[in-house]
C-alpha positions in Angstrom: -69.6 -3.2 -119.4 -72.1 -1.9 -116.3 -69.7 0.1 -115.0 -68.4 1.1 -118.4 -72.2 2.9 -118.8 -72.0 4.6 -115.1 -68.4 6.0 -116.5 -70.4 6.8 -120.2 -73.5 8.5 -118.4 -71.0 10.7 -116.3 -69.0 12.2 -118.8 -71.5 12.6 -121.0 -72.8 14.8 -117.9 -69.9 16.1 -117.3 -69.7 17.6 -120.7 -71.9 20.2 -119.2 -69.1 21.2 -117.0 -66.7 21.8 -120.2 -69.4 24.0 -121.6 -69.8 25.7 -118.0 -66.1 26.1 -117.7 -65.7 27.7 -121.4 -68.6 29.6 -121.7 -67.1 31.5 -118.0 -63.7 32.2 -119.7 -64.0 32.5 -123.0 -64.9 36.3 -122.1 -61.6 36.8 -120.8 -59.9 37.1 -123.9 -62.6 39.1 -125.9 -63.6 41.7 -123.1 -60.9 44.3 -124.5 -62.2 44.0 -128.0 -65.9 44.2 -127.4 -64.9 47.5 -125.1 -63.4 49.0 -127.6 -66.2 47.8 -130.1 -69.3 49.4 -129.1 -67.4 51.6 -126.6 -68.2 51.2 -123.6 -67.9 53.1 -120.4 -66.5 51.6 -117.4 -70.3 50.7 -115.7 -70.8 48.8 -119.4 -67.9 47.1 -119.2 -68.5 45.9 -116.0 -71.9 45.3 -116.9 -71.1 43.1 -120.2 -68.4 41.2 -118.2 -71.0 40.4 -115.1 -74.4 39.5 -116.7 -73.1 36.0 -117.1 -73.1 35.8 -113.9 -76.1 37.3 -112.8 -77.9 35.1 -115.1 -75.8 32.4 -113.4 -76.9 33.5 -109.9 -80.6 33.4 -111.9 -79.6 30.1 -112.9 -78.7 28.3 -110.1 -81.6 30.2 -107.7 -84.1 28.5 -110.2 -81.9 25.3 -111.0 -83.8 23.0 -108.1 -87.4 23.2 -109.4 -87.1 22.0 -113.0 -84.6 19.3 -112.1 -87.3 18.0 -109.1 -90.3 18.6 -111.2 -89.3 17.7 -115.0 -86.1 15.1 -113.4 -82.6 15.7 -113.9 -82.3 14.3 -117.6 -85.1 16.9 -119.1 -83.2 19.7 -117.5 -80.3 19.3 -119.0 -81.8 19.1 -122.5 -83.0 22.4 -121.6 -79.0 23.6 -120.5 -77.6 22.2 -123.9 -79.9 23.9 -126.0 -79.5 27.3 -123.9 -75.8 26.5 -124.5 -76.0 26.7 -128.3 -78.3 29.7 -128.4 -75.9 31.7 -125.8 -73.1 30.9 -128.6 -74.8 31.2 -131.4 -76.4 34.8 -130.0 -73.2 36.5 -128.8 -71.3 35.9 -131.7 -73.8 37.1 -134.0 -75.2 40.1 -132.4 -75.4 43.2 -133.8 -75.9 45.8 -131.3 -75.1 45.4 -127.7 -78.4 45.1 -125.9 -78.6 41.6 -127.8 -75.0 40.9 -126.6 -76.2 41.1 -123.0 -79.2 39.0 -123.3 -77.4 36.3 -124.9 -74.5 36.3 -122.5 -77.2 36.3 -120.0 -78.7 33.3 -121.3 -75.7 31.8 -121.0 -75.8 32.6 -117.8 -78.5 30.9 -117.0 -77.1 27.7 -118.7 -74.3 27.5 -116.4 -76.1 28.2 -112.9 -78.7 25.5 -114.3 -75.9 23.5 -114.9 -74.0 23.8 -111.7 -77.0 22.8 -110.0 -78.2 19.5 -111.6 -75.2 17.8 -113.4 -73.3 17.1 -110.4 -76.8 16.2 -108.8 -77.2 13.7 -111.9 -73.7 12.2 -111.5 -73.6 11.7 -107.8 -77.0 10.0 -107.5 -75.9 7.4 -110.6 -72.8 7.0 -108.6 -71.4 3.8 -106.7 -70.2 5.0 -103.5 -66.0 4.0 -103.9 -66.0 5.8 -107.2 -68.5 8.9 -106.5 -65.9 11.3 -105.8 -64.2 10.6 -108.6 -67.4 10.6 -110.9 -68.8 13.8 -109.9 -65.2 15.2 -109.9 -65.3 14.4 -113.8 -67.9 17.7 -113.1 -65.0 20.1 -112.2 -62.3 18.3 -114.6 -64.4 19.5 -117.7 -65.3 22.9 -116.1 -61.6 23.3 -115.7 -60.7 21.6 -119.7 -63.5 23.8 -120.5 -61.7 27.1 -119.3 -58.2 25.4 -121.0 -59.8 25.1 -124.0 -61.2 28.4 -124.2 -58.0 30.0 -123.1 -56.4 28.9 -126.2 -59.3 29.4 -129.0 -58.8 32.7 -127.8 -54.8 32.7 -128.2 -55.5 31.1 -132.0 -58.3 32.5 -132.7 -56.9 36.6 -131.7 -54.2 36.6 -134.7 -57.4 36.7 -136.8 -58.7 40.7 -137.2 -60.8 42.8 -135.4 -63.8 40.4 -135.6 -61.9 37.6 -133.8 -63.9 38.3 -130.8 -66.8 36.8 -132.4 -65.5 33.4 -133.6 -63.9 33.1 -129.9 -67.6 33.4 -128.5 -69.1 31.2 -131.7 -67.2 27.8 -131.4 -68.5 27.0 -128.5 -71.7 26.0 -130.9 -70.0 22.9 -131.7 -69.8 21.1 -128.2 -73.0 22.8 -127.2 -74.6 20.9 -130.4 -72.4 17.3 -129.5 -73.6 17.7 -125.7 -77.2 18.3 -126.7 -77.4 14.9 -129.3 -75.3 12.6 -126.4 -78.4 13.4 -123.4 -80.4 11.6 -125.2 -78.5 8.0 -124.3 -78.2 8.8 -120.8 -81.0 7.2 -118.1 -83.1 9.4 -115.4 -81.8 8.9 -111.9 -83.1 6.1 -110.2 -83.5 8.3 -106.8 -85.2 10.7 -108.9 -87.8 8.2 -110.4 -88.1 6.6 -107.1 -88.5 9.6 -104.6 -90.7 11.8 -107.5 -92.3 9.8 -109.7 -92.9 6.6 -107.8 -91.2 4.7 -110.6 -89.8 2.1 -109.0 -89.3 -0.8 -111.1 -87.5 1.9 -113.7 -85.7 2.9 -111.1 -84.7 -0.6 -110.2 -83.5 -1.4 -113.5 -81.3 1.4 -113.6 -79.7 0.5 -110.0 -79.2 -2.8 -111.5 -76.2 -1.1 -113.9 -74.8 1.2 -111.7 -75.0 -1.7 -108.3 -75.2 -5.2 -110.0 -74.7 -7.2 -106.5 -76.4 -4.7 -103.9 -79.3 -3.3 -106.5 -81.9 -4.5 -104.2 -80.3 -2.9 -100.8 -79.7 0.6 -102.8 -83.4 0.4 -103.8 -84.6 -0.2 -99.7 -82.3 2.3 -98.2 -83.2 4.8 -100.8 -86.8 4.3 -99.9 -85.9 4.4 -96.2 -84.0 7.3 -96.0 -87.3 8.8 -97.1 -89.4 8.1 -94.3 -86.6 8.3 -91.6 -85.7 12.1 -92.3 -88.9 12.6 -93.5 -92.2 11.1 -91.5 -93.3 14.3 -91.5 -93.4 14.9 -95.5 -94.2 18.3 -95.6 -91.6 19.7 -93.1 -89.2 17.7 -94.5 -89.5 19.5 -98.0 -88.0 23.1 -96.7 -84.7 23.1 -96.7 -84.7 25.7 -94.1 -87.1 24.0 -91.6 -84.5 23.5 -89.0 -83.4 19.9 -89.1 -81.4 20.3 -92.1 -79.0 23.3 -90.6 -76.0 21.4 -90.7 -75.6 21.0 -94.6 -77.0 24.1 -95.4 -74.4 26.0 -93.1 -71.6 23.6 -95.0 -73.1 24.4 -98.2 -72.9 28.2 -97.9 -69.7 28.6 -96.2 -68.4 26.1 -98.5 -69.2 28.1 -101.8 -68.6 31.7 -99.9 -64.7 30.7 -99.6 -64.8 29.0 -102.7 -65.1 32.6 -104.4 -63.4 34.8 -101.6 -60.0 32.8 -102.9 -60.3 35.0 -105.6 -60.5 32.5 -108.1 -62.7 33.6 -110.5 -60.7 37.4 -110.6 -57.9 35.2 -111.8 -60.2 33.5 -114.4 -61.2 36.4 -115.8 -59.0 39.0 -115.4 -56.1 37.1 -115.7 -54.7 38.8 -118.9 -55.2 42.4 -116.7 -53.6 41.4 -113.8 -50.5 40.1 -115.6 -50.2 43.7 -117.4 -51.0 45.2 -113.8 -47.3 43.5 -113.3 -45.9 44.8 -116.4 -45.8 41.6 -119.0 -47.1 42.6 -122.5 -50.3 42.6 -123.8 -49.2 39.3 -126.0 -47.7 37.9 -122.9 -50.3 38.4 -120.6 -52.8 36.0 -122.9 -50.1 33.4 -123.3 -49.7 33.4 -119.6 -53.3 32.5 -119.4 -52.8 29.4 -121.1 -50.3 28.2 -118.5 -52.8 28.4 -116.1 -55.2 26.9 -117.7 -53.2 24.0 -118.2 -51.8 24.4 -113.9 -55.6 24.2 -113.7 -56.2 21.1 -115.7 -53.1 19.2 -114.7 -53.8 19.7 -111.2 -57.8 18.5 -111.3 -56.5 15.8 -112.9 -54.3 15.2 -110.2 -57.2 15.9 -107.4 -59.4 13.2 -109.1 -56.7 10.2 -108.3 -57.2 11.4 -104.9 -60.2 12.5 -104.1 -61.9 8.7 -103.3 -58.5 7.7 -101.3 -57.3 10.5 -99.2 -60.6 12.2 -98.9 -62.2 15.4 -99.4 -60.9 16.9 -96.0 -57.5 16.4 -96.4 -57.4 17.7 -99.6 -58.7 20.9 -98.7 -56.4 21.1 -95.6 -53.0 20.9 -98.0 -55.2 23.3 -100.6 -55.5 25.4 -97.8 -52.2 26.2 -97.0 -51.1 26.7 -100.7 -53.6 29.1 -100.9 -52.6 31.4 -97.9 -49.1 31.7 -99.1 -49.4 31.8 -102.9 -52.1 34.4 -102.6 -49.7 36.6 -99.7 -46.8 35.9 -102.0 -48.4 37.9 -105.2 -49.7 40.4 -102.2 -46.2 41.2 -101.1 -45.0 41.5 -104.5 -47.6 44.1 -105.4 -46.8 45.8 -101.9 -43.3 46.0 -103.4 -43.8 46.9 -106.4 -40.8 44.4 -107.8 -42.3 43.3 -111.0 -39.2 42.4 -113.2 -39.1 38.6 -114.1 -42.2 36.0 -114.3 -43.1 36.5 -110.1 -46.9 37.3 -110.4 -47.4 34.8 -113.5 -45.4 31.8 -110.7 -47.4 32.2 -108.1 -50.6 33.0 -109.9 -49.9 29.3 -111.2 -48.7 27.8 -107.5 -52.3 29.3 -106.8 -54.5 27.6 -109.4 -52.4 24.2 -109.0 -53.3 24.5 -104.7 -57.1 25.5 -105.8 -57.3 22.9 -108.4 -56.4 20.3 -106.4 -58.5 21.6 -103.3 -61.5 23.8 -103.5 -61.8 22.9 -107.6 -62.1 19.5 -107.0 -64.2 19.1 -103.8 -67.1 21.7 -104.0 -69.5 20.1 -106.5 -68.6 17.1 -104.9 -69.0 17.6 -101.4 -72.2 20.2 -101.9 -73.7 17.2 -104.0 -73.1 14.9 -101.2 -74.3 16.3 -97.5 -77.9 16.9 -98.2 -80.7 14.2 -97.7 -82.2 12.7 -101.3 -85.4 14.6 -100.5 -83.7 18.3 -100.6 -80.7 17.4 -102.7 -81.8 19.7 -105.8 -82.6 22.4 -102.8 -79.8 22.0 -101.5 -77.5 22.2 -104.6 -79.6 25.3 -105.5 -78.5 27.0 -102.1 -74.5 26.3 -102.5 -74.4 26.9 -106.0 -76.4 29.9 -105.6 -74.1 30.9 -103.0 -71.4 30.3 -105.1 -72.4 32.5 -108.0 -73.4 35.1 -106.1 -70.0 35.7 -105.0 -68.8 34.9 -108.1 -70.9 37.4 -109.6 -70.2 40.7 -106.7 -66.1 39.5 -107.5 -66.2 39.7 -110.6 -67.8 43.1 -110.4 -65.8 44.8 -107.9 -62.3 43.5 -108.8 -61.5 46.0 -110.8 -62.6 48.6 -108.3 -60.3 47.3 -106.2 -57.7 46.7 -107.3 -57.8 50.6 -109.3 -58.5 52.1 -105.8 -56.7 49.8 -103.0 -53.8 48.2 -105.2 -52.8 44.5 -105.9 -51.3 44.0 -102.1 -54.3 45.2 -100.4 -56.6 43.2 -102.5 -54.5 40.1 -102.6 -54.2 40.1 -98.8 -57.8 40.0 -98.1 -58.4 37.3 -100.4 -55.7 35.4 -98.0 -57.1 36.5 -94.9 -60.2 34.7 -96.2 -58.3 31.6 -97.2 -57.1 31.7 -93.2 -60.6 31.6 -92.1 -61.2 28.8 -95.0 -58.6 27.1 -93.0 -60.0 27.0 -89.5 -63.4 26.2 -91.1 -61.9 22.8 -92.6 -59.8 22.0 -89.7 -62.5 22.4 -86.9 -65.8 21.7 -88.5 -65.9 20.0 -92.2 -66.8 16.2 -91.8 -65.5 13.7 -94.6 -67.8 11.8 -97.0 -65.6 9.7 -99.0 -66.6 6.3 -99.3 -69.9 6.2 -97.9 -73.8 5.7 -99.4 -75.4 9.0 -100.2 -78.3 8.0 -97.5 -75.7 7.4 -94.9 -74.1 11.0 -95.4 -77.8 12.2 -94.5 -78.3 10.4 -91.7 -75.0 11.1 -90.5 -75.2 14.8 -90.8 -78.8 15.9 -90.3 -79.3 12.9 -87.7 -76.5 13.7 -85.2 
């Protein structure tokens, strides 16, 4: 039954990945219509597509202070309700200045979001099972982005106003996620290293570590005066001793986006045209990799606690290079007849599912110390979004000016670099105490 509630508590988390993951895509199939709407110019469009995301970057920038000063469960009541505005805004909006500032607030829901669930889930979970867990994080985004992919399949064979209803459901899980927070407990690392509370705390450890409860509780209160006897210091996650995770964290979440991952995402339905499939076609298409995308987190999270993190990145790796040089020669030869971009567009997302998908959240939540975890979340998913974000924005610049090979090709040259970055330098974290991570890492 006590591990039952660590399971419960997580996915009721984790729901906040699903409306992360469906409040990033659900744009993709609506961008055409609300173009052609309140016709937009090309800046606009770019503009309505990318304020998400730089209310995302907003987000995540801001994400660390509520969750360390209001805790982890209060912060996420703020995310759900943002959720159901965002949905509620968009789809009801009558001009498009209101558009933007509820797609921005949005926005802000998911950077918020990227920063303090998986920060939640990994410090509620055991140590065998906490890849898993705070993979349950990137499972949802990526059911989230399924999801969304076909609403907007359904919910496009209803009129001109479809656009609306494809923004507006998103109400619904937005209204379940906000009700379910309320059952879920603070973190016990959060009570103990911000509040002091540390008979709540202990009660809490007693659910998630029945037999070691007491151990959890001393290490947790040691790892706070071994990294930081100087208190002050200890608090800036740039004051030198914490260099190590925070160069992991940003290179982590810079090659995250520079796999052009979130091009895909979004301009999936464009791309496919780009090739020559139908309009129709291209938003089927984008269903099939939504479900690559789901099958294959599903598949990471079996994984993820047994082989590791690092290995799983090293196999992603490779998929990545040649999927991604694969659509790049086919753009470069310009032979488009048959399904060639949609296949390896899919052999892509099942290699970054099952790699990058999978690990970042986890491993970002992971390699900092408890004291500058939130920090330290803030800086990789920051990182993360603000690539995201200048993607997003340029791709189609790009890939108007240079062509599909040329921008296909640099997103594998970066996937090469990705490589040697995992093979030479990550460190694995499977397994062990979240304290011991710290140590290991900002220690030696």
């Amino acid at each position: 039954m006590k591990k039952n509630s660590v399971l419960a508590w997580s996915i009721v988390v984790a729901l906040g990945g699903f409306l992360f993951g469906f409040d990033t895509a659900v744009i993709s199939g609506a961008e055409k219509s609300i173009q052609q709407y309140w016709n937009l110019s090309v800046f606009e469009h770019g503009l309505t597509i990318s304020i998400a995301l730089i209310g995302t970057v907003i987000g995540s920038l801001l994400g660390s202070r509520p969750s360390d000063k209001f805790g982890r469960k209060n912060t996420l009541y703020f995310v759900a309700v943002v959720y159901l505005l965002s949905s509620l805004g968009t789809a009801m909006a009558d001009n498009w200045y209101v558009f933007l500032v509820f797609r921005f607030l949005g926005g802000l829901g998911v950077g918020t979001s990227s920063v303090t669930a998986p920060i939640y889930i990994s410090e509620i979970s055991p140590a065998d099972r906490r890849g898993r867990l705070v993979g349950l994080f990137q499972f949802n985004v990526v059911l989230g982005i399924l999801i969304s992919y076909l609403s907007n399949y359904l919910i496009s064979q209803g009129g001109e106003s479809s656009w609306r209803w494809m923004l507006g459901v998103q109400a619904a899980p937005s209204l379940v996620f906000l009700i379910l927070i309320k059952f879920i407990p603070e973190s016990p690392r959060w009570l103990i290293l911000k509040k002091g509370a540390t008979e709540k705390a202990l009660a809490i450890l007693r659910i998630i570590n029945p037999l070691n409860c007491e151990e959890e509780l001393a290490s947790i209160k040691r790892s706070e005066t071994k990294l930081g006897e100087s208190s002050k210091s200890s608090e800036s996650l740039f004051s030198g001793q914490y260099s190590k995770p925070v160069i992991f964290a940003v290179l982590f979440a810079f090659f995250n986006q520079v796999s052009g991952i979130n091009a895909i995402i979004y301009y999936a339905p464009r791309i496919f045209e780009m090739a020559g499939l139908g309009a129709h076609s291209s938003l089927l298409s984008t269903v099939g990799i939504g479900l690559i995308n789901f099958a294959f987190t599903l598949l990471a999270l079996n994984f993820i606690d047994k082989v590791g993190r690092r290995v799983l990145m090293l196999i992603g790796s490779f998929g990545l290079i040649a999927s991604l040089f694969l659509v790049a020669f086919t753009f470069y030869t310009e032979r488009f007849s048959g399904m060639a971009i949609p296949i390896y567009m899919m052999v892509f997302i099942a290699f970054f599912a099952f790699s990058q998908g999978a690990v970042i959240w986890v491993f970002i939540s992971e390699i900092f110390p408890n004291q500058v975890r939130a920090k330290g979340q803030t800086l990789g998913s920051s990182t993360h979004w603000v690539m995201a974000a200048l993607v997003a924005f340029y791709f189609p610049y790009f890939a108007e000016t240079f062509g599909g090979a040329a921008t296909f090709s640099f997103f594998g040259a970066m996937m090469v670099l990705q490589l040697l970055f995992v093979w030479r330098f990550m460190p694995e974290t499977k397994g062990k105490s979240l304290e011991s991570i710290g140590d290991n890492i900002v220690l030696h």
